[in-house]
Structure formats: structure tokens, C-alpha cells
C-alpha positions as CSV (number, residue, x, y, z in Angstrom):
1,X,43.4,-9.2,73.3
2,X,43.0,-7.4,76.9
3,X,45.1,-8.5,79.9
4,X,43.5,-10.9,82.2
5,X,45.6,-9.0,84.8
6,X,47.9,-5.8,84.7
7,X,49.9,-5.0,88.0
8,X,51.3,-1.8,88.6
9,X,54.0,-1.1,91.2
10,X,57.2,-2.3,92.9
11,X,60.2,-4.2,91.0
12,X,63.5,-5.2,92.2
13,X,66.2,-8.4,92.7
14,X,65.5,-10.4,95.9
15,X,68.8,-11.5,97.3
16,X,67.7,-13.9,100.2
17,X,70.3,-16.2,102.1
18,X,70.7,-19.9,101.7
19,X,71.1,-20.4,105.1
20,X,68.0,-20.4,107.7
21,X,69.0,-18.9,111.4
22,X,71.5,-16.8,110.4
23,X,71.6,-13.1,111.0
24,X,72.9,-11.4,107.7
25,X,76.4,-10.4,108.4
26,X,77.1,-14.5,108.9
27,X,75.4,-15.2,105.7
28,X,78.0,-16.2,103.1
29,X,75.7,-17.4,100.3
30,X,72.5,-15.9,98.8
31,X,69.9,-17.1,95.9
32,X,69.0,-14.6,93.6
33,X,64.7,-13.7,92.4
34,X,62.4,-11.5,91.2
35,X,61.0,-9.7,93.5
36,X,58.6,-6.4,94.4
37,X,54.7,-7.2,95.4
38,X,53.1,-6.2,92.6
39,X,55.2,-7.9,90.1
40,X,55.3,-11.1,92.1
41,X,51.5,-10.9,92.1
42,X,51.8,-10.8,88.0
43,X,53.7,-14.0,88.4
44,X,51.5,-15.8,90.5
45,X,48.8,-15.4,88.0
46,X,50.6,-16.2,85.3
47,X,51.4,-19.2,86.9
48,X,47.5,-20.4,87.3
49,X,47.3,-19.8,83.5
50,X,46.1,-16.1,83.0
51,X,47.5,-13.4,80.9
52,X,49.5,-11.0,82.9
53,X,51.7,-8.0,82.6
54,X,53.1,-5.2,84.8
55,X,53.5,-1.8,84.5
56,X,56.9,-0.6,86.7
57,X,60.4,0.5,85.9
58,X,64.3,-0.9,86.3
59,X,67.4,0.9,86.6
60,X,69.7,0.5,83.1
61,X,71.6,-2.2,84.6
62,X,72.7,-5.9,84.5
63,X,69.8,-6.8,87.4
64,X,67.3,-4.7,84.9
65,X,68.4,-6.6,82.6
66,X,67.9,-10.1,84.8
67,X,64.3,-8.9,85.6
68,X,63.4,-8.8,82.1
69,X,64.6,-11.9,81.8
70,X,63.1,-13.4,84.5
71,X,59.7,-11.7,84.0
72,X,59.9,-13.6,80.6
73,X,60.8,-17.1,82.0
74,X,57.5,-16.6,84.0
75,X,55.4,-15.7,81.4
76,X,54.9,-12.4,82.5
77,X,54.8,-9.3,79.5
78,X,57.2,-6.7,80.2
79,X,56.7,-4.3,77.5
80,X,55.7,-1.7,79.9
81,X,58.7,-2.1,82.4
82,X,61.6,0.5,80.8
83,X,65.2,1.6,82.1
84,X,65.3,5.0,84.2
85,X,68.9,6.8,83.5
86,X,70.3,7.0,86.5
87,X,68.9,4.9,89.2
88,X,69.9,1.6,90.0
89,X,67.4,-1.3,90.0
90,X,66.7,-2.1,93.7
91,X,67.7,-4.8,96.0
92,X,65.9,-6.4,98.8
93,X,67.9,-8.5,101.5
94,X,65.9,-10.6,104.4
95,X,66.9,-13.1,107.0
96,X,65.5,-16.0,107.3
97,X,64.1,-16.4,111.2
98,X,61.3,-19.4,110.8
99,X,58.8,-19.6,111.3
100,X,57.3,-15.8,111.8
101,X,60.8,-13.5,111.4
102,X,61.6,-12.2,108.1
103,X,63.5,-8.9,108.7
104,X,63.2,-6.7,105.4
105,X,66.1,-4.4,104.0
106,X,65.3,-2.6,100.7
107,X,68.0,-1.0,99.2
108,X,65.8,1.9,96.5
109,X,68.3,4.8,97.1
110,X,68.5,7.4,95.5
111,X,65.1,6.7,94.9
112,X,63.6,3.2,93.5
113,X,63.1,3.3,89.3
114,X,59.5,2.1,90.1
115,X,58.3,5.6,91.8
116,X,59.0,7.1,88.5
117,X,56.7,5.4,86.6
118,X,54.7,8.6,85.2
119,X,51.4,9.6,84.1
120,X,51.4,10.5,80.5
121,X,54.0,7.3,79.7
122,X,50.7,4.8,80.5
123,X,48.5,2.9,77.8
124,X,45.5,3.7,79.6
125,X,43.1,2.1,77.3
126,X,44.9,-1.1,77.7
127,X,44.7,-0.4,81.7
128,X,40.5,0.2,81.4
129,X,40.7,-3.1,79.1
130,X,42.3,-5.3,81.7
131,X,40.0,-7.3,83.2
132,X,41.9,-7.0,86.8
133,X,43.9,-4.1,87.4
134,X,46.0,-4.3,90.6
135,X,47.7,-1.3,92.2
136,X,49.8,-0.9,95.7
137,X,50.4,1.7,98.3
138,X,53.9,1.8,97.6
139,X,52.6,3.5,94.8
140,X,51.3,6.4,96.1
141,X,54.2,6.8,98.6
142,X,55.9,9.4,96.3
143,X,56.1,11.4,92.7
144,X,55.2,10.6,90.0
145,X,54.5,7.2,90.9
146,X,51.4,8.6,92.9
147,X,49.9,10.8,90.2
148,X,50.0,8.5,87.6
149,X,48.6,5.2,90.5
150,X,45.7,7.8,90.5
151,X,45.5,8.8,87.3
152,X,45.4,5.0,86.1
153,X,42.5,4.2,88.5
154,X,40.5,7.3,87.2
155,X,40.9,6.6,83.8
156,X,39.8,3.2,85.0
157,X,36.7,4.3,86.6
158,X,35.9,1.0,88.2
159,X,35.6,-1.1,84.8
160,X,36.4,-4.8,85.5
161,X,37.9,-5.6,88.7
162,X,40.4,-2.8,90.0
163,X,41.8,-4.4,92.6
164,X,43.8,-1.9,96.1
165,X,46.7,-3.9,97.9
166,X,46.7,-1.5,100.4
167,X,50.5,-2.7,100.8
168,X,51.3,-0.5,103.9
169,X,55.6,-0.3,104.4
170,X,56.3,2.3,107.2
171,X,59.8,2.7,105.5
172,X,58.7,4.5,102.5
173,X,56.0,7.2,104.2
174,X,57.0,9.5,107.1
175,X,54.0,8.5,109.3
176,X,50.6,7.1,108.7
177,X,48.6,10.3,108.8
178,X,50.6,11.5,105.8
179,X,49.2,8.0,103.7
180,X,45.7,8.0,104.3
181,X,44.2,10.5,102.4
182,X,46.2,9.1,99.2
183,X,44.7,6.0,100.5
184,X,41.1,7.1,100.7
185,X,41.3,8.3,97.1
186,X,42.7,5.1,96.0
187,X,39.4,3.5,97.5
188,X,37.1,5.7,95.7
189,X,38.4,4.3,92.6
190,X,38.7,0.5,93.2
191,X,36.6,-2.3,93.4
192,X,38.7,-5.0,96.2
193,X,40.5,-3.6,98.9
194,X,43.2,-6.5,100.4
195,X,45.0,-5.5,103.8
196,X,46.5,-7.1,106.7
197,X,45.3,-5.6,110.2
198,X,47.9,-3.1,110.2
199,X,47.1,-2.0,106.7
200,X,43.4,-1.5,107.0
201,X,44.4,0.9,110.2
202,X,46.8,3.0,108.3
203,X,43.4,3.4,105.3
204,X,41.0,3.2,107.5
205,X,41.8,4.2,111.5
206,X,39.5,1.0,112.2
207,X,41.9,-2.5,113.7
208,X,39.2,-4.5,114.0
209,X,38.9,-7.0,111.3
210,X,34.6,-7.0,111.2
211,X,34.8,-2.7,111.5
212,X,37.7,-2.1,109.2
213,X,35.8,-4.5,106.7
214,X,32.7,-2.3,106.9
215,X,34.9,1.0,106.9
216,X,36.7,-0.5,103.6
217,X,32.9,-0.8,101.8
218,X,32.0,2.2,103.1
219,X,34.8,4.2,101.2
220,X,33.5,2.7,98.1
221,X,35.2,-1.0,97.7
222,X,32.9,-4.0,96.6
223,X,34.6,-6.4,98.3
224,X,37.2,-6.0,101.4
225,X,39.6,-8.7,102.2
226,X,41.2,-8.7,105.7
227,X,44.5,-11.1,106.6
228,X,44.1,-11.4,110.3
229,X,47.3,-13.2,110.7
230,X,46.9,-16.8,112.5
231,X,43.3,-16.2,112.5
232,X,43.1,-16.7,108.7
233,X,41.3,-14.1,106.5
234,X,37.9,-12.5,107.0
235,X,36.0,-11.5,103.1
236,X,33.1,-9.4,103.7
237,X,31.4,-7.9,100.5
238,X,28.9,-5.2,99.5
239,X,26.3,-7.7,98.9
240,X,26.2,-9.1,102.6
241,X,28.4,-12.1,101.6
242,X,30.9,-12.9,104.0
243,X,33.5,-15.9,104.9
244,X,36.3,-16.0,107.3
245,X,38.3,-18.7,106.5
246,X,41.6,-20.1,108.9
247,X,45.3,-20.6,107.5
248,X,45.9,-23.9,106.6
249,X,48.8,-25.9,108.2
250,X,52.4,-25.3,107.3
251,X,55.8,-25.2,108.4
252,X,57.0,-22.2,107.6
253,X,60.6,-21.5,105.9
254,X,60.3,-18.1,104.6
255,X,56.5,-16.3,105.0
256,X,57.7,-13.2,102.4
257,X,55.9,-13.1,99.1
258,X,53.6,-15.9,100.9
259,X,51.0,-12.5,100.6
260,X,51.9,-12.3,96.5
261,X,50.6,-15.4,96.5
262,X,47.5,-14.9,98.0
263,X,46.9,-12.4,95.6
264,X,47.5,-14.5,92.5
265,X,45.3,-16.7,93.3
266,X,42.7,-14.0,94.8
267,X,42.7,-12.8,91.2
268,X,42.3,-16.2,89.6
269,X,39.4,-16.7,91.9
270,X,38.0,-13.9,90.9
271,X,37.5,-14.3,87.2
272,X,36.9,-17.7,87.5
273,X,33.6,-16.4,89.4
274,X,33.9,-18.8,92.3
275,X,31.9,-17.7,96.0
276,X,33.8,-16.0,98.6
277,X,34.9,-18.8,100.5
278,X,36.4,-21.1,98.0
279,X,38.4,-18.0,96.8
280,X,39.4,-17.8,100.3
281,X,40.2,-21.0,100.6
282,X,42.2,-21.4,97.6
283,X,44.0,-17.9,98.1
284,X,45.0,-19.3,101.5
285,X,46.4,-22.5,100.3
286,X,48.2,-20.4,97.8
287,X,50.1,-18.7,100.6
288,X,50.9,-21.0,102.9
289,X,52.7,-23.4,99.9
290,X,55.2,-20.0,99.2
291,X,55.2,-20.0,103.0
292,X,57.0,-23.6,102.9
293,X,59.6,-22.5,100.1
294,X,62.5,-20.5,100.1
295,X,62.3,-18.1,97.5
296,X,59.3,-16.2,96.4
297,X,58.4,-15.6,92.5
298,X,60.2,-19.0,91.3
299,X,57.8,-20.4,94.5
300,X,54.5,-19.2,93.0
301,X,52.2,-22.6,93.0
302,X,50.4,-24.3,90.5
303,X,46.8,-25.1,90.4
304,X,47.4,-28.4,90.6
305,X,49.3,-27.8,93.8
306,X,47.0,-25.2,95.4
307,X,44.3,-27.8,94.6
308,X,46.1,-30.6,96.3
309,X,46.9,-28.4,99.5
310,X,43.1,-27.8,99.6
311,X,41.7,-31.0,99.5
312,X,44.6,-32.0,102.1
313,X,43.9,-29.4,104.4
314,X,47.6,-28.8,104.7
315,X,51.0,-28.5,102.9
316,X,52.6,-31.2,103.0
């Protein structure tokens, strides 16, 4: 049976304080997640009921271990995550500022297991099977990882839904100019293009939400979604269908992996065949609950919940 979803990108172990306000060296206690974009996407699908797995790699150590079993917990398959000799599994640290201030520190040195995913270690027919296939940026950033992102979405050649989070983190690339033409090739290959303003610049050169839109379907993607921050989220596809929905209300506790969630439910949206703006909508509602939480995978709604949020026109 083929994979509602397969992701295909960053792992690692979340390590987030338990105490909001407080810069990191006067933290003295931290919750442990799941954690990496692409895999928290596979969880927030699997979460709204569809069949998911992800295609990334772990260190051979007690938090690879912990991610297997976590990915498990969620529902998630992991028979295509494996142990790299050598390399440790990353760790992510963040403070907690709310409601817009989330400093990011990745700990991936040497270099992160999940850039060494490679080419000729993928099961590309179950990759052209999948009805979604979801790929990242931080994918491309380096070797392997970036021939065998592109060598997936060849082999893909568009079948289904292949879906580019154009996932843009200045930390793993030396400048933008050195990302975009990994970028454009991406595009040719995929279906749905999701970026936030900055990310559509670094794929594009475009900022403006309407323009980069148009730029994103005119390197090949069906349907381009733009986050536009406190303005909500403009969808514009090829066919001349378009809504721009706003972010619902919220207090915010911790706005990382609020983006994973948005793309969970983006998929679900998707092959549930539902118009633009109730995908929107939902997607939305789907980010602003994770927004409300703490942690991030372990946050990942239900349908019952992003449904709620939706007909409330808040979270409450």
C-alpha cells in the first residue's frame, strides 16, 4: 500500500526550556521532542489520520535511538531512517521569548546524519508511489543530501503531489546566491512550493507576496503558498485560483514547529481535495494551536481540534 505522505529531510532531539522569559544560560530545566521540519511535518499528518513516513538519518546513539521511538509513538514509519557511524544525532536548543522570539541553536557538528542521506540508498519506487512527497531546502544545503533531494524528485517526475518547503536557514548556506540555483531546480521538479517572505526571496529574488507567487508558478509549481507573517497566508495556483486568508487569534507560547503544522494539515487538505481557502483556513488553525503549546511534534493537533479552532475563529 503506497504512503499517503513520505518526508524527506531534517531529524534531531529538540531540547526546549521549561521556563518562558529566560535566556538560556538561566534555564535549569528542559523538555525533551522530536524535532527537524520535515519529520515534524510527517507527524502532523499522521496525526490527522494519514499514512506517513520519512526518509532521514540519526547518529548511532541513545537520542537515535529515542527518535525511533518517538517516531513510532506518533505513528510515523521509520524504516527508512538508519544510524550514520560517526556522527551524533543533532540537537536543537531555543528560548522561549513570547510571543514572536524564538532564538534557534542547532547543534549538527561535525556535520548533521540527515545531510548524508544518499542517492542510491532510496526506494524510489515507493517515493513515485507516495501520493505526497515533501522535500526541504535544508536538503539541498550540502552532499549527498542534495543529490539524492534531486535525484528523488527526478525519479518522481511530478507524479502525485511533490510538495518544496522551501525551508530557507541562513546557518546552513554561505549566502543566498549560493542556494538559488539548487532551489530553481527543485522547482522544476515539484508541484507546491510553501515559503515564508524571506524564503520565496532567497528562490525567487521577488519579496512581494502577489509577485513571488507568480515567480514560484512561473518556475514550474502548480500551486504557491506564501506565509506573510501577521498578514496570514496568500495561495495562488496555476489555474487562477487564489485565497489569502489572515492568522487566526492566539496567544502565543512558543511559534517554532507552529510552520510543521501548517504543513500537516496543508497535506491533509490536499488529498482530501478541499478548495484553496478551506485548506488555508484549516492549515492556519493548524499553526496557530502549536503556536499556543510548548513543545512541537507531541503539539501536532487533531482534526477534531483544528476543526474546533476554525469554527471558533480562534484558539482558545
Amino acid at each position: 500500500m503506497a504512503y499517503d505522505l513520505i518526508t524527506m529531510g531534517r531529524i534531531g532531539v529538540d531540547l526546549y526550556p521549561l521556563q518562558t522569559g529566560v535566556p538560556l544560560p538561566q534555564v535549569t530545566s528542559f523538555g525533551k521532542f522530536l524535532g527537524g521540519s520535515a519529520t515534524n511535518v510527517a507527524v502532523a499528518a499522521a496525526r490527522l489520520g494519514r499514512r506517513t513516513a520519512v526518509i532521514t538519518r540519526t547518529g548511532d546513539d541513545p537520542f537515535g535511538t529515542y527518535l525511533h521511538e518517538a517516531l513510532r509513538d506518533f505513528g510515523v514509519d521509520d524504516r527508512w531512517v538508519t544510524p550514520v557511524p560517526g556522527l551524533p544525532t543533532p540537537v536543537t536548543f531555543c528560548e522561549v521569548f513570547p510571543p514572536d522570539d524564538f532564538p534557534l541553536y542547532f547543534y549538527r557538528q561535525p556535520k548533521a546524519p540527515d545531510l548524508e542521506i544518499d542517492a542510491h540508498e532510496l526506494d524510489l519506487d515507493a517515493i513515485r508511489e507516495a501520493s505526497v512527497f515533501w522535500v526541504t531546502g535544508t536538503g539541498l544545503s550540502e552532499e549527498p543530501s542534495r543529490t539524492a533531494t534531486l535525484a528523488a524528485l527526478a525519479h518522481r517526475a511530478k507524479a502525485g503531489t511533490t510538495v518544496f518547503d522551501l525551508d530557507w536557514r541562513p546557518m546552513f548556506w554561505s549566502d543566498p546566491a549560493t542556494a538559488r540555483p539548487f532551489y530553481e531546480e527543485a522547482l522544476r521538479h515539484t508541484t507546491v512550493a510553501v515559503g515564508n517572505l524571506d524564503e520565496v526571496e532567497v528562490a525567487t529574488g521577488v519579496r512581494k507576496p502577489r509577485e513571488a507567487a507568480q515567480a514560484l508558478l512561473d518556475a514550474g509549481v502548480e500551486l504557491a503558498v506564501v506565509k506573510q507573517g501577521p498578514k496570514g497566508v496568500l495561495a495562488v495556483d496555476s489555474k487562477g485560483n487564489e485565497a489569502e486568508v489572515p492568522p487566526l487569534p492566539v496567544n502565543v507560547l512558543n511559534g517554532l514547529g507552529a510552520g510543521d503544522a501548517f504543513g500537516g494539515s496543508l497535506v491533509h487538505g490536499l488529498l482530501e481535495g478541499w478548495d484553496l481557502e478551506k485548506i488555508m483556513r484549516h492549515a492556519n488553525a493548524a499553526g496557530a494551536i502549536v503556536a499556543s503549546r510548548l513543545e512541537c511534534s507531541s503539539a501536532m493537533p487533531t482534526v477534531t481540534e483544528i476543526e474546533d479552532a476554525v469554527a471558533a475563529g480562534a484558539v482558545k
